[in-house]
N, C-alpha and C positions, 0 to 999 in steps of 0.2 A: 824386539821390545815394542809394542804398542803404547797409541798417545795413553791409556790410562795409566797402564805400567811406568811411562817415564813420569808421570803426574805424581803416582803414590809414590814413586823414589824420591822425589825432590821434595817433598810433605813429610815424609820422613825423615830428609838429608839437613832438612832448616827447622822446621816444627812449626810451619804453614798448611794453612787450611789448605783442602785438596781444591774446592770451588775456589778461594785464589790464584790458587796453581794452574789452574786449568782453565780459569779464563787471562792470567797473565801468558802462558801459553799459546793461546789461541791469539792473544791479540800480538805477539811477535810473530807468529805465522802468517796472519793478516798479512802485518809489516811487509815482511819480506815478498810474500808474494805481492802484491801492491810496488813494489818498489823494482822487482826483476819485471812482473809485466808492464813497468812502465818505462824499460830501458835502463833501469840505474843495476849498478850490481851492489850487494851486500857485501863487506867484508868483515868477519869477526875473526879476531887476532887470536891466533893458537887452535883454532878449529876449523875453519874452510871459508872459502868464499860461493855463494849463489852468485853464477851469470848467467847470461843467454846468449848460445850458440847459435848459430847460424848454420843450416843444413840447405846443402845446395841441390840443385834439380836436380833430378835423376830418369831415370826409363826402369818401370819396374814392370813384369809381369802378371796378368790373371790369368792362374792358368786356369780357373774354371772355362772363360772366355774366349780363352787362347788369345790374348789382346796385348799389345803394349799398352801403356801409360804412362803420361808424362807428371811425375810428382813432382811441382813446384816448390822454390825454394820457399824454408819455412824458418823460422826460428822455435826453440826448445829450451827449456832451465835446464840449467845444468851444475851441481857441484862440485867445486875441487876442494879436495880436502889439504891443508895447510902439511908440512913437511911433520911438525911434529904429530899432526893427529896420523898421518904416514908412518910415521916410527916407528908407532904404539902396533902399528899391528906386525912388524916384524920381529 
């Protein structure tokens, strides 16, 4: 499903303007990203939580260059989805 797609669903589901929909959308994606890359994590109850993991050094290879590399520890967003949005897909 694409942003427009989850837009026209929910315009449909309430009987709101899609240009409502779609910039109340856009400004809780704002949100949360704003809030994961400042360190905080999201948590919405019944659906998942956005955090940020932390991925440690490693040695990776190019093999064009034949070279090691040392890929420095980084941090990443990342979702986990709450037990019941779990459920739903078994």
């Amino acid at each position: 499903m694409t942003k427009a797609e989850l837009v026209t669903a929910i315009a449909i589901q309430t009987g709101y303007n899609r240009d409502e929909i779609l910039n109340i959308l856009e400004s809780a994606m704002l949100s949360v990203k704003k809030s994961v890359a400042g360190g905080n994590n999201v948590y919405l109850r019944g659906f998942g939580s956005f955090i940020t993991k932390v991925r440690k050094q490693k040695v990776a290879r190019n093999i064009t260059a034949q070279k090691s590399v040392i890929v420095p520890e980084h941090k990443i967003p990342a979702f986990k989805p709450s037990d019941d949005f779990t459920k739903m897909l078994h």
